[in-house]
ROSE-4610 file (N, C-alpha, C; in Angstrom, 1 decimal, always signed):
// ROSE-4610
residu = [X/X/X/X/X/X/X/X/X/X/X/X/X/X/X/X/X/X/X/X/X/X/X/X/X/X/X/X/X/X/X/X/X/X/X/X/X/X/X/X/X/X/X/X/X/X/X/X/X/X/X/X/X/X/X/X/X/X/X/X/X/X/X/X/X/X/X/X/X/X/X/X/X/X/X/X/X/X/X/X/X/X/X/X/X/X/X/X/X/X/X/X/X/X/X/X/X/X/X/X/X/X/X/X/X/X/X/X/X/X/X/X/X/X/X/X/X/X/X/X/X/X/X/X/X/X/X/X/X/X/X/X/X/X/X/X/X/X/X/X/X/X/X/X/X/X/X/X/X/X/X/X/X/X/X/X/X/X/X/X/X/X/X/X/X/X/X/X/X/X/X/X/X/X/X/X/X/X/X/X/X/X/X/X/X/X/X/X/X/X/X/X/X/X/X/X/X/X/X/X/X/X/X/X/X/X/X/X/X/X/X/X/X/X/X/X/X/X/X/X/X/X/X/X/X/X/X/X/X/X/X/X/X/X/X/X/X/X/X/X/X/X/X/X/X/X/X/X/X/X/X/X/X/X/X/X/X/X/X/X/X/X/X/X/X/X/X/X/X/X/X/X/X/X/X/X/X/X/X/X/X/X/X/X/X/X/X/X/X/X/X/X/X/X]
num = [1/1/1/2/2/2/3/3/3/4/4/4/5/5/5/6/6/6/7/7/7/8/8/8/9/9/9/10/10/10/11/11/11/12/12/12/13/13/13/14/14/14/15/15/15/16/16/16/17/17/17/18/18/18/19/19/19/20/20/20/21/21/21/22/22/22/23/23/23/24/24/24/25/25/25/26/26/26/27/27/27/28/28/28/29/29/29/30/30/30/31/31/31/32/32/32/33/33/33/34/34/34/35/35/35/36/36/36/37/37/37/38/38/38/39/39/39/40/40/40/41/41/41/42/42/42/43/43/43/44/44/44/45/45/45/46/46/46/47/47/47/48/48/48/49/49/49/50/50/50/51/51/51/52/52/52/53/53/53/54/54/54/55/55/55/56/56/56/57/57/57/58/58/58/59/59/59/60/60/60/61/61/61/62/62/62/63/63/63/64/64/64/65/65/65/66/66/66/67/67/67/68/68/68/69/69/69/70/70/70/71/71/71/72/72/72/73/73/73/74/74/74/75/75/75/76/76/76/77/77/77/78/78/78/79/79/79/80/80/80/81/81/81/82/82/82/83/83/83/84/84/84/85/85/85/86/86/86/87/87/87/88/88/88/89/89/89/90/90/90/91/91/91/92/92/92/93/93/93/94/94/94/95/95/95/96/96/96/97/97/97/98/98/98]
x = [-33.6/-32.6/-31.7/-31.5/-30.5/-29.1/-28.1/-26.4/-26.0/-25.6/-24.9/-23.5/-23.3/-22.0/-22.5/-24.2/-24.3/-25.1/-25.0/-26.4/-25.9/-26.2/-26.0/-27.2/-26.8/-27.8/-28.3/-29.2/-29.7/-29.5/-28.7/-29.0/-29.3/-29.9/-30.1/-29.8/-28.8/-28.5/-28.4/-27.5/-27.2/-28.5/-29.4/-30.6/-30.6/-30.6/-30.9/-32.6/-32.9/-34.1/-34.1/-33.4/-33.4/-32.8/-33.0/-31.7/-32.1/-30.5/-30.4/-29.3/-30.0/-28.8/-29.3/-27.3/-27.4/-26.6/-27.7/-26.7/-26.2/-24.8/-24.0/-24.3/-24.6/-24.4/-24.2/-24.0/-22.8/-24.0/-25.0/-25.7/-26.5/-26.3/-27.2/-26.7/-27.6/-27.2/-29.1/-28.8/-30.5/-30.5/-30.9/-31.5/-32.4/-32.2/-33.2/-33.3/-33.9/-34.8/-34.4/-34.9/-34.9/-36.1/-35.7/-37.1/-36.4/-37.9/-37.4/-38.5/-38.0/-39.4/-40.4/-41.7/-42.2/-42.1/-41.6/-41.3/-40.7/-39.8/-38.3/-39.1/-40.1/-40.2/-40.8/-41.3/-41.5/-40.7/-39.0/-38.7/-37.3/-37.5/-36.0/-35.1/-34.9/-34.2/-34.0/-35.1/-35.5/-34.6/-35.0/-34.4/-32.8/-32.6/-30.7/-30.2/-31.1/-30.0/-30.2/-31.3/-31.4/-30.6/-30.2/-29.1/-27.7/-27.4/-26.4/-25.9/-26.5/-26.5/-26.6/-27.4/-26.9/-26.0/-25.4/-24.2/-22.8/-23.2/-21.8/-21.3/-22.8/-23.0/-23.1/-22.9/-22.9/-21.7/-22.6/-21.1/-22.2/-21.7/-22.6/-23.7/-23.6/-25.1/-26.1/-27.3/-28.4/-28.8/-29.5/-29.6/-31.1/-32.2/-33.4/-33.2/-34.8/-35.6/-37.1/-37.9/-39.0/-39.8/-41.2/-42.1/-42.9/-43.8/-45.6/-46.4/-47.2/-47.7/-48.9/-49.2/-50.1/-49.1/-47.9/-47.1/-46.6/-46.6/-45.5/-44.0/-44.0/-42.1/-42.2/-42.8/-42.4/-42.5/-43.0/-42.8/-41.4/-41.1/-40.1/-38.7/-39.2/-38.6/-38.4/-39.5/-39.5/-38.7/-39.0/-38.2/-36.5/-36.2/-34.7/-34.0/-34.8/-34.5/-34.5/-35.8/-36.2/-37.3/-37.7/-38.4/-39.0/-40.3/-41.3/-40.4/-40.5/-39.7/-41.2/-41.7/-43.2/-43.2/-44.6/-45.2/-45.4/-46.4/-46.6/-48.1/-48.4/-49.7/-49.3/-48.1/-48.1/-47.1/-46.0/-44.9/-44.6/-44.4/-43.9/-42.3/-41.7/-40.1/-39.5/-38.8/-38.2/-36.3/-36.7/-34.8/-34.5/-33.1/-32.9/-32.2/-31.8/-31.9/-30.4/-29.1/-27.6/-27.2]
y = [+133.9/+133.6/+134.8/+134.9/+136.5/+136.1/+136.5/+135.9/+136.9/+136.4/+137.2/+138.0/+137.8/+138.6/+140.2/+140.0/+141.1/+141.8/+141.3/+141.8/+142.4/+143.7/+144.5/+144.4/+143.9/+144.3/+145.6/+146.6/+147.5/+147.1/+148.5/+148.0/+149.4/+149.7/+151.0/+150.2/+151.3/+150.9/+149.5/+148.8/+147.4/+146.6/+147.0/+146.4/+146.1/+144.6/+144.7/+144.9/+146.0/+146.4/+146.2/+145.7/+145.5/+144.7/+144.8/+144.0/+144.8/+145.2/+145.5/+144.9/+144.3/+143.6/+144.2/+144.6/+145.1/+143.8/+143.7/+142.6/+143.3/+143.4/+143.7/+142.9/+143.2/+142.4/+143.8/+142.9/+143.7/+145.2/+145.1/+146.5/+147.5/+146.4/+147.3/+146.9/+147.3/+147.0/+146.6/+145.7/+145.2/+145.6/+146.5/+146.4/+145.0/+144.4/+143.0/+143.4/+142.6/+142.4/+143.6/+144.9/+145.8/+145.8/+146.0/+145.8/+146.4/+146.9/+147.6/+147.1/+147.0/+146.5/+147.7/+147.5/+148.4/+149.5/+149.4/+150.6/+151.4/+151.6/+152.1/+152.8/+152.3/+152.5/+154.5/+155.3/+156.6/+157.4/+157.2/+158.2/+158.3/+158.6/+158.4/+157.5/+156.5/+155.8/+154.4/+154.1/+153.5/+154.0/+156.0/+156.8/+157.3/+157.4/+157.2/+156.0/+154.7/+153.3/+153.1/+153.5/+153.8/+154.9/+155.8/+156.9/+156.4/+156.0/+155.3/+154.3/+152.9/+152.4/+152.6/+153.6/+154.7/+155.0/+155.7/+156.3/+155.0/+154.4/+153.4/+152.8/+152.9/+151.7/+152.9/+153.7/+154.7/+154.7/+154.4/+154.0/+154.6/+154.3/+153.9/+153.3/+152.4/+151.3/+152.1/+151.8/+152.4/+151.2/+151.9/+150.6/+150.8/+149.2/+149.2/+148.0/+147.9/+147.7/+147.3/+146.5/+146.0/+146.4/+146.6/+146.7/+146.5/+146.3/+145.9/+146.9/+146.4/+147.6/+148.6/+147.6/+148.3/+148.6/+148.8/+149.0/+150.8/+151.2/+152.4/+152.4/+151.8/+151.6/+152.6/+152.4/+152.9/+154.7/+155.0/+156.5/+157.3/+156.3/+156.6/+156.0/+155.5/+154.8/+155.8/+156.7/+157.6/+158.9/+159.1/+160.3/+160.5/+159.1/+158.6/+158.2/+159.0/+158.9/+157.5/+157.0/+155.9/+156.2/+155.7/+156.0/+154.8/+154.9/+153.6/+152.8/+151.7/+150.6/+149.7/+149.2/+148.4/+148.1/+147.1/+146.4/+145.1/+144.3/+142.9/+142.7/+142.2/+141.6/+142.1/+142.0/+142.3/+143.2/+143.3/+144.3/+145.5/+146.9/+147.9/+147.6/+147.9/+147.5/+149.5/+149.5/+150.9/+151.1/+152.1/+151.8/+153.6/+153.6/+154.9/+155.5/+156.6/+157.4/+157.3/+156.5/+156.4/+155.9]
z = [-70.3/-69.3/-69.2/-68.3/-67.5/-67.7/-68.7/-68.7/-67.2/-66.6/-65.3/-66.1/-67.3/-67.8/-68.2/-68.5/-68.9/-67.9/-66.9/-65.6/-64.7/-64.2/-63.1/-62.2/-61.1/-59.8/-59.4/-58.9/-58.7/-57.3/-56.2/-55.7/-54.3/-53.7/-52.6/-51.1/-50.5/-49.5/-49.2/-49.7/-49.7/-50.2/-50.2/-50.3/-51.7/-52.9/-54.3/-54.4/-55.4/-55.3/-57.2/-57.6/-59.2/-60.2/-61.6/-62.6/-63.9/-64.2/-65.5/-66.3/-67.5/-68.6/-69.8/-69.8/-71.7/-72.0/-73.3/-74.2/-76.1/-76.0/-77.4/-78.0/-79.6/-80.8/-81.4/-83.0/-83.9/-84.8/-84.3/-85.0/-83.4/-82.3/-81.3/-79.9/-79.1/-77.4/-77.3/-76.8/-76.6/-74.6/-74.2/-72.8/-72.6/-71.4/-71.5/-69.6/-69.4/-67.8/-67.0/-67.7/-66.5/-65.9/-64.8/-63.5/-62.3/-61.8/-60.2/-59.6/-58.5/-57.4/-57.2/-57.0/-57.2/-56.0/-55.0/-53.9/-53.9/-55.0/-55.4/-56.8/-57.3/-58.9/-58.4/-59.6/-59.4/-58.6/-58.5/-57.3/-57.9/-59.7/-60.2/-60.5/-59.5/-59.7/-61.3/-61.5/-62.9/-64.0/-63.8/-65.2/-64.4/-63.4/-63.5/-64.0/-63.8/-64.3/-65.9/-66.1/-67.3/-68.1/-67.4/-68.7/-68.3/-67.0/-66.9/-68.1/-68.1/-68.8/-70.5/-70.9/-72.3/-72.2/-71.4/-71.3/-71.3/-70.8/-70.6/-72.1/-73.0/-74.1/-75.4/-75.1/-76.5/-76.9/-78.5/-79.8/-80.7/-81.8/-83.4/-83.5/-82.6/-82.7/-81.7/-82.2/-81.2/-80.1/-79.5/-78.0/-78.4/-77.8/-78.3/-76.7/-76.7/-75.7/-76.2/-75.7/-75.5/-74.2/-74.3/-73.6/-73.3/-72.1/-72.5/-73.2/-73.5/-74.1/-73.3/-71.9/-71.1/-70.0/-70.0/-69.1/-69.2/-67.6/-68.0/-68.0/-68.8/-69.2/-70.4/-71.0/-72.3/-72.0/-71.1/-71.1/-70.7/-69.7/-68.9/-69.8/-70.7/-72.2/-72.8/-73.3/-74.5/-74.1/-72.6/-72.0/-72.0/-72.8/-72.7/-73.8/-74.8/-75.8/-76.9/-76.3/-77.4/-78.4/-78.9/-79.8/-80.5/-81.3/-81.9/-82.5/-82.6/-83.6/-84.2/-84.1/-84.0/-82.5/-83.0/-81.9/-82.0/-81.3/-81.4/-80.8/-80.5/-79.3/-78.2/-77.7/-76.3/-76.1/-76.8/-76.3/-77.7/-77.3/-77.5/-78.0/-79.2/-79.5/-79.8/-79.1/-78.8/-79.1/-79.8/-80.7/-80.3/-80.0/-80.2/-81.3/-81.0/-82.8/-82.9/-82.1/-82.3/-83.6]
């Protein structure tokens, strides 16, 4: 479920074309339901809301993230300074090095 306390709308020219939620707890920042529509996806926009959001949330604690594992998130992940944490059956677990 998406807390609206922690969810930013994406949004281009009035148009919402996205969602991103960071959620705090006491060792990390967990990125949760980023998503872009795919029209918008490959043209930048994914990796500014993404260092934005680094940037807003940078302390001590590292920020981590989940992914598919047949998905390209994780590159545009790795380009942003995340890095391997494990895996599972289906998703990629990505921690950065803060």
């Amino acid at each position: 479920m998406v807390n609206p306390a922690h969810t930013v709308v994406i949004q281009i020219n009035g148009e919402d074309v996205g969602l991103i939620a960071v959620r705090t707890e006491t060792d990390s920042h967990w990125i949760e339901h980023f998503s872009l529509e795919p029209d918008y996806q490959g043209r930048g926009i994914g990796g500014a809301v993404l260092r934005q959001a680094l940037d807003k949330h940078r302390d001590h604690r590292p920020s981590r993230l989940n992914v598919l594992r047949a998905g390209p998130a994780r590159v545009l992940s790795e380009r942003h300074g995340f890095g391997f944490d494990h895996e599972d059956a289906v998703d990629v677990f990505l921690v950065t090095a803060d």
